[in-house]
C-alpha positions as CSV (number, residue, x, y, z in Angstrom):
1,X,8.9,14.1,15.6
2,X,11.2,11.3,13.8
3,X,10.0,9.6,10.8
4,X,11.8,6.4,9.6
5,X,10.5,4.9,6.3
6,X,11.5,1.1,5.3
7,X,10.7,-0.3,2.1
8,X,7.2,-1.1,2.8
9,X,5.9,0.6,6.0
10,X,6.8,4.2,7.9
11,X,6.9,4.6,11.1
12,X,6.4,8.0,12.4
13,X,7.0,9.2,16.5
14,X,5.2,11.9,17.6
15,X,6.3,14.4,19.9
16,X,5.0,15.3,23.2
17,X,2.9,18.0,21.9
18,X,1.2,15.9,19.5
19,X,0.1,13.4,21.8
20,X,-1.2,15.8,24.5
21,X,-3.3,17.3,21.4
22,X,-4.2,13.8,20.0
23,X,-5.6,12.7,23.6
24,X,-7.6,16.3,23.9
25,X,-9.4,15.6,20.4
26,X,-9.9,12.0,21.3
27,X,-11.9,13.2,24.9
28,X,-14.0,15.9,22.8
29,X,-14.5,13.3,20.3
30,X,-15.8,10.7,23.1
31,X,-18.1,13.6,24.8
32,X,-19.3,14.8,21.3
33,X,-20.0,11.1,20.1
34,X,-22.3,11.1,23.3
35,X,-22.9,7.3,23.5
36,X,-22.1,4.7,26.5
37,X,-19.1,3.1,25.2
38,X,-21.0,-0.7,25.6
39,X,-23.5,0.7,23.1
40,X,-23.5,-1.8,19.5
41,X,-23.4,1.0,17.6
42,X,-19.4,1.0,17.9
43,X,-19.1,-1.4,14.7
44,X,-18.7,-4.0,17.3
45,X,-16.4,-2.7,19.5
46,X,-17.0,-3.1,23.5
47,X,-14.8,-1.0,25.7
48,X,-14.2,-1.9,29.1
49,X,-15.1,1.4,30.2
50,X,-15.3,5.0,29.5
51,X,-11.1,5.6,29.9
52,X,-10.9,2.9,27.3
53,X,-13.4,4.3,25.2
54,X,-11.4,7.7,25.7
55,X,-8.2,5.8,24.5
56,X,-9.7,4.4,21.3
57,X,-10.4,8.0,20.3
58,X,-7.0,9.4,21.5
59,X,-4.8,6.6,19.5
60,X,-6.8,7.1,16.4
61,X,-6.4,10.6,16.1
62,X,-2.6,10.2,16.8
63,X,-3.0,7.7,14.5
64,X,-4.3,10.7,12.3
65,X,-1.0,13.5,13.3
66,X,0.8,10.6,12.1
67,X,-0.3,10.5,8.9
68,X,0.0,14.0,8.4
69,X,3.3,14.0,9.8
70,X,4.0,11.6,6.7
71,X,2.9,14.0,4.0
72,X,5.1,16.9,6.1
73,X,1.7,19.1,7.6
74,X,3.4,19.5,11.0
75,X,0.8,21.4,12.4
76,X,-1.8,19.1,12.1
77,X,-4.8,19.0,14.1
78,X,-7.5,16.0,14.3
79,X,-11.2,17.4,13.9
80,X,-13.1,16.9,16.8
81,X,-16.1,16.3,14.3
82,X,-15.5,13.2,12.3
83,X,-18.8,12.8,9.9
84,X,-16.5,12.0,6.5
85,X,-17.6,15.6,4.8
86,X,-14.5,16.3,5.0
87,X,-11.2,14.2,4.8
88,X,-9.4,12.9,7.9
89,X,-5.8,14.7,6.3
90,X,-5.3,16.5,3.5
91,X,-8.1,16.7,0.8
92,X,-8.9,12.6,0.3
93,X,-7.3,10.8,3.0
94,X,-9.0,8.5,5.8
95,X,-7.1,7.2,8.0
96,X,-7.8,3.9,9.9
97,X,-6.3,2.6,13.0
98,X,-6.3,-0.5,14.5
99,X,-4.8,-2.2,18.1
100,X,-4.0,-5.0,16.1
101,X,-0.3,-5.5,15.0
102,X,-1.7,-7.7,11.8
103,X,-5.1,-6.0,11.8
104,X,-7.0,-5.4,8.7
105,X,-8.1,-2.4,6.6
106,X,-12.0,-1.9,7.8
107,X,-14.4,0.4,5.7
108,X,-18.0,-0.1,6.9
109,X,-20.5,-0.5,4.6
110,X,-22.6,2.3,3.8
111,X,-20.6,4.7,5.7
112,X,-19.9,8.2,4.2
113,X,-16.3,7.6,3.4
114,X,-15.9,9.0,0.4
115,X,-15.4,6.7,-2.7
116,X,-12.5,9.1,-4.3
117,X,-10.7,8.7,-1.1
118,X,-8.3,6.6,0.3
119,X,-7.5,4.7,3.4
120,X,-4.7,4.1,5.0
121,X,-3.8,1.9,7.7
122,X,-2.2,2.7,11.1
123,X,-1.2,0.4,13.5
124,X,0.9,1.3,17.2
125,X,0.5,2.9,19.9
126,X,1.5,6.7,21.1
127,X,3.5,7.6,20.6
128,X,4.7,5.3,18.0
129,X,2.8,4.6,14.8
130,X,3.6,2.6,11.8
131,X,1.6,3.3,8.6
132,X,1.2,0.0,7.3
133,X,0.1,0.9,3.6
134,X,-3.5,2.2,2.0
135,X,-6.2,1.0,-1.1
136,X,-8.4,3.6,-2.6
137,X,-11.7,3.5,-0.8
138,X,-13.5,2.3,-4.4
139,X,-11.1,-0.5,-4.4
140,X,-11.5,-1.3,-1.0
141,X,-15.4,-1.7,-1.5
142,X,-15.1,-4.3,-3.7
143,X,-17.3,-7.6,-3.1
144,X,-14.3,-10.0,-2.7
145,X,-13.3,-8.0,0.7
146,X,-16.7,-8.0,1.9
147,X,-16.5,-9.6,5.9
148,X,-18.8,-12.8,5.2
149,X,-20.9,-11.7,8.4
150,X,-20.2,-8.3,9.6
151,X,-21.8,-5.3,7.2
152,X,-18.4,-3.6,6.5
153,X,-15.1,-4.5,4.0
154,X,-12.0,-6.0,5.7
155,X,-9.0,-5.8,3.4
156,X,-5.6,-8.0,4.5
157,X,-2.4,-6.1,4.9
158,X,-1.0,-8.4,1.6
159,X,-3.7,-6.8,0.2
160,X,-2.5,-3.0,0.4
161,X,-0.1,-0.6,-1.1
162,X,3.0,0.4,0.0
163,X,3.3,3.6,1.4
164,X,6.2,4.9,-0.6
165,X,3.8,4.5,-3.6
166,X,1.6,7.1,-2.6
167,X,3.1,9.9,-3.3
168,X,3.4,8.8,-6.5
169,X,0.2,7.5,-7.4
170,X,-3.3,9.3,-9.0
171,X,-3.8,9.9,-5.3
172,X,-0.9,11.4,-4.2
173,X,-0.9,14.3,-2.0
């Protein structure tokens, strides 16, 4: 694992180990999630087929090690049951990855994420992520980010704060 942090993103490589358990989580998560991946219920997400279905899974919870990797929990491993109960790292972290290089924070309305939480956003691909920066989920529900016509929040990357301030912040882990 290498970890580089620049002023306002860190970029975190996972090793070898870490990917093989990110893609094992992500193929339980796809057969525990028990949906064809064409179905709408994917927040609006179509997938070519079931590999790429598979993938989406497999990059998000690297996208997941990664964050833990951040905050220095090495061991780390993704839950295979993702219902928001529970955190995604740590005790009030969610992490949110995204394909796109200048993607946007998305927190879907009425989902279960929990308002004392934060988000963070992940970009990359294994095994090379770059955390791009986070907003408390209670900021991040806030009318002026609601997506004009999808039922969810989509926050810019302008929008978020920089990693570094994390740690530092009410929220800091």
């Amino acid at each position: 694992m290498v970890m580089l942090t620049m002023p306002q993103v860190a970029k975190v490589i996972l090793d070898r180990t870490q990917e093989i358990t990110a893609h094992k989580i992500g193929l339980e998560r796809a057969i525990n999630f028990n949906a064809d991946p064409k179905d709408s219920n994917q927040y609006g997400q179509r997938f070519a087929n079931y590999h790429e279905f598979i993938w989406q899974k497999a990059e998000a919870c690297g996208a997941e090690t990664a964050v833990a990797n951040y905050f220095g929990d090495y061991g780390f491993t993704p839950k295979v049951d993702v219902v928001h109960e529970e955190a995604d790292v740590g005790e009030n972290i969610e992490v949110k990855w995204t394909k796109h290089i200048n993607g946007h924070l998305i927190i879907q309305e009425g989902s279960k994420a929990r308002p004392n939480d934060v988000a963070i956003l992940v970009t990359g691909f294994s095994p090379v992520y770059i955390l791009l920066g986070w907003m408390p989920i209670s900021m991040a529900t806030q009318p002026r980010y609601k997506h004009p016509h999808q039922n969810n929040y989509w926050i810019p990357r302008a929008s978020l704060f920089e990693m570094q301030y994390l740690k530092r912040s009410n929220y800091g882990v």
